[in-house]
C-alpha positions in Angstrom: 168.2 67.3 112.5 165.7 70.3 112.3 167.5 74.0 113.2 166.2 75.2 116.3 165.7 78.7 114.1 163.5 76.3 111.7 161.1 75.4 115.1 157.6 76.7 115.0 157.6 79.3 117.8 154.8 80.1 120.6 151.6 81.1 118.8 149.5 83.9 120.2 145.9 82.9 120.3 143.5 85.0 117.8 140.7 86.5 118.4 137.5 85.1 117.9 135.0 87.3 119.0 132.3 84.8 116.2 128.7 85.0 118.1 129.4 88.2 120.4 127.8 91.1 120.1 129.7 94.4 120.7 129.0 97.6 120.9 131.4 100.9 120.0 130.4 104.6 120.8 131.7 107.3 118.3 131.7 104.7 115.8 131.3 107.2 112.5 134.9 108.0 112.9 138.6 107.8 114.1 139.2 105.9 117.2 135.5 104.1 116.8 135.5 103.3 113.2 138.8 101.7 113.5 137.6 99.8 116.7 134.5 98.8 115.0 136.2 97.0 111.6 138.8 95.8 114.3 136.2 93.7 116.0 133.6 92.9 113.0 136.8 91.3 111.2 137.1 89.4 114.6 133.8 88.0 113.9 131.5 90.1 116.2 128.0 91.7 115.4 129.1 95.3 116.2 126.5 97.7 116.7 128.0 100.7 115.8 126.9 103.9 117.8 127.1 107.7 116.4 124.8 110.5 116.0 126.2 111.2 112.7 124.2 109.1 110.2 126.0 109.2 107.0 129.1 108.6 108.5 127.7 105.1 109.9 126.3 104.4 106.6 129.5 105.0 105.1 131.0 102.7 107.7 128.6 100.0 107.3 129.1 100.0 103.5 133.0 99.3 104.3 132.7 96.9 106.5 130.3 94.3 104.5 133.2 92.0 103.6 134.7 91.3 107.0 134.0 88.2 109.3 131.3 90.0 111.4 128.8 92.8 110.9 128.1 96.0 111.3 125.1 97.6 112.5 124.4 101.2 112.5 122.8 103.2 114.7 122.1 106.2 115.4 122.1 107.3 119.3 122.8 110.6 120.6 124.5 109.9 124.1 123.3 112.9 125.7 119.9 110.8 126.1 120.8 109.1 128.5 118.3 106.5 128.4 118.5 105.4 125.1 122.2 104.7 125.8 121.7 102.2 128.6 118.8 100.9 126.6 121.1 100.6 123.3 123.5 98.1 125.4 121.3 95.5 126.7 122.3 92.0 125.2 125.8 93.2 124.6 129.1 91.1 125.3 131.7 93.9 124.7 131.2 97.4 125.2 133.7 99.9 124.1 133.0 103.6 125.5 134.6 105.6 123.0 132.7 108.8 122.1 134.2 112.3 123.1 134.3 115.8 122.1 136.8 119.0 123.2 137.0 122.4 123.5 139.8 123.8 124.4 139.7 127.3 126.8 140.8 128.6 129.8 138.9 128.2 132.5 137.1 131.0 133.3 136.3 131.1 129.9 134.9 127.8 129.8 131.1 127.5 128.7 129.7 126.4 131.9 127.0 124.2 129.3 129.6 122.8 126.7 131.6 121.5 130.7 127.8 119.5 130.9 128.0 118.6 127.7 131.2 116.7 127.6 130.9 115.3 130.9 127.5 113.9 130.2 128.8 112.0 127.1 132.6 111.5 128.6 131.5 110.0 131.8 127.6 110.0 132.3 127.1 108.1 129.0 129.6 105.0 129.8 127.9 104.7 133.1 124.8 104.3 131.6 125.8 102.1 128.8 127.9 99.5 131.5 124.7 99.7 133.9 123.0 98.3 130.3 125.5 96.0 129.5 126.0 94.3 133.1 123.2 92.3 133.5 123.8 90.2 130.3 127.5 90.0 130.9 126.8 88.6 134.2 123.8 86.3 133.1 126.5 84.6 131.1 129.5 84.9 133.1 131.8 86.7 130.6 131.9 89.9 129.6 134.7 92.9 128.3 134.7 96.9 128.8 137.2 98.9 127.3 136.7 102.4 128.2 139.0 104.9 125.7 140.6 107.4 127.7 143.2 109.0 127.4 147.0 110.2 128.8 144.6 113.2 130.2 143.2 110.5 132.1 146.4 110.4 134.1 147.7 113.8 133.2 146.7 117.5 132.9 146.8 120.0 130.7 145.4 123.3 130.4 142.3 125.0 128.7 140.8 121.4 128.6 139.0 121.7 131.8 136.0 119.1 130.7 138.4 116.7 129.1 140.6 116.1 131.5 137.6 116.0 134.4 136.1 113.8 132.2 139.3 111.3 131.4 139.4 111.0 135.3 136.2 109.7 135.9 136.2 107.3 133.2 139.5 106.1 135.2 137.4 105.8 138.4 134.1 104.3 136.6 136.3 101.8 134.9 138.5 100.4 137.8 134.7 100.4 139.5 133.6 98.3 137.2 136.5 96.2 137.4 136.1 95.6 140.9 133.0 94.6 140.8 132.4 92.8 137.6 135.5 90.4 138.6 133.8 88.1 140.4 131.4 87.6 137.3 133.8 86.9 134.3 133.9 90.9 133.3 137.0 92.7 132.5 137.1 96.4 132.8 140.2 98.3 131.4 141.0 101.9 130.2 143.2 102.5 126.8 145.4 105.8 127.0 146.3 106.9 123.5 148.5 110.8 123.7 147.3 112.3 120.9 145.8 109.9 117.6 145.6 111.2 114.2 141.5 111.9 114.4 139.8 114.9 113.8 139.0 115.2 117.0 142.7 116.6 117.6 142.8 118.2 114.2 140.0 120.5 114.8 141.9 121.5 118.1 144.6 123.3 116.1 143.0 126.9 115.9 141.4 126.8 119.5 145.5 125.4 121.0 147.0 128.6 118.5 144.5 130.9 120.2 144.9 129.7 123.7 148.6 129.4 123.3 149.5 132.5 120.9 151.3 130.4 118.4 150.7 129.7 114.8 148.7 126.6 114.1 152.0 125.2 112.3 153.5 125.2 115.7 151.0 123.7 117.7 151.6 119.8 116.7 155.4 120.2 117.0 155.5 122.7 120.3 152.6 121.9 121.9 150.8 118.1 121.1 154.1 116.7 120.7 156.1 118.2 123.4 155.9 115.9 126.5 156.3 112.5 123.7 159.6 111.1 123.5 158.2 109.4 119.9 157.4 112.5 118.0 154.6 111.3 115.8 150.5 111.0 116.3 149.2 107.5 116.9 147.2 105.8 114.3 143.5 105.1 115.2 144.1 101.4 114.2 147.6 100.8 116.7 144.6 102.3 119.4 141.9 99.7 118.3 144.9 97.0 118.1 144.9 97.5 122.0 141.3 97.4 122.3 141.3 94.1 120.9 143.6 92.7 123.2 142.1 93.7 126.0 139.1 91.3 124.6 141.1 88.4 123.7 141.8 85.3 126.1 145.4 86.0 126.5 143.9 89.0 128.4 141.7 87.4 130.6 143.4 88.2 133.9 144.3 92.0 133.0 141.6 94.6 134.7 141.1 97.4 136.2 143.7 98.6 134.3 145.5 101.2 132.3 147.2 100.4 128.4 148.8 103.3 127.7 150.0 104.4 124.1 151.5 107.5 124.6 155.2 107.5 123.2 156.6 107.8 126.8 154.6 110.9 127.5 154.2 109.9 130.9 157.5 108.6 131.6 158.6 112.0 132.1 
């Protein structure tokens, strides 16, 4: 008689994303270059979106042995045309680009606040209001908008940011709503803080804002409010995008994943 330990259990169904095209902004690094292997080895055509050139060429080089492919190119999202324009035919869109600064707020550069919200929020408009139309020709479709735990928290000296993080909350339960009735998912995924250089390069501006050494700012400040006191990889964030595109995941939307070591359970 066969163990019941020795029983094959419940298998999760894989992802096959073979004959879908995707697309993934801020693809040259972090967050987007781990999303984009993440869903090439899944089998999709990922067109991977950046402004910096030689890190997509770098990426597309890495990539050549997976299921899928990679294509690079390069798109700088404050055009706003050539974002929507750079989605049309796609079947999963993954809004990923960002940038920070960090500042109080009267001290906050009234152009870089433009800046970051015309990537942060503008920009994923743009690229859903490309992507729809295909997505509901074929009556399937999955957006996965990276926010953020500043998309359901504050902190301060990141004015843009966290303005930013809250519309893309808004534009993605939106698009949720809407694209329901059409086979299209919308979800947000809400990392704390992931070991990119996005949040490396905000050491000297926290030190500065904070008055602490930049030795203290990871352990004092980035770490505070997380009861797991460690940065998230960018692959465990684009292990969650994947879900989000996989069957098993078919009835989650207009909703929030979050990965932030039980910041927000405070």
């Amino acid at each position: 008689m066969t163990s019941p330990s020795a029983l094959p259990g419940p298998q999760a169904p894989a992802l096959d994303l073979g004959g879908r095209t995707a697309l993934v902004t801020g693809a040259a690094g972090g967050i987007g270059r781990a999303c984009t292997l993440r869903l090439a080895a899944a089998g999709a055509k990922v067109r991977a979106v950046d402004r910096d050139a030689a890190g997509l060429e770098e990426l597309a080089g890495h990539a050549g042995e997976l299921a899928g492919a990679v294509e690079p190119h390069v798109v700088d999202l404050t055009d706003l045309d050539a974002a929507e324009l750079i989605a049309a035919g796609t079947d999963v869109l993954v809004n990923n680009a960002g940038l920070q600064l960090v500042r109080p707020l009267e001290d906050f550069p009234p152009d870089v606040f433009h800046t970051v919200l015309t990537v942060m929020l503008e920009a994923p408009f743009r690229l859903i209001r490309g992507a729809l139309p295909h997505m509901y020709g074929q009556g399937w479709g999955r957006i996965v908008n990276v926010s953020s735990v500043h998309g359901l928290r504050a902190s301060p000296y990141k004015a843009a940011y966290v303005a930013a993080k809250h519309g893309l909350e808004g534009l993605s339960k939106t698009a949720a709503l809407e694209g329901a009735a059409h086979g299209v998912t919308s979800n947000c995924v809400n990392p704390g803080y992931v070991r990119t250089p996005l949040v490396e390069e905000q050491l000297t501006d926290q030190s500065r804002a904070h008055g602490l050494p930049e030795d203290r700012i990871l352990t004092d400040v980035l770490l505070r409010d997380s009861a797991v006191k460690r940065l998230i990889e960018p692959e465990e964030v684009a292990e969650a995008v994947a879900y989000l595109c996989g069957p098993q995941a078919s009835f989650i939307t207009g909703a929030s994943l979050v990965l932030d070591g039980g910041w927000t359970a405070h």
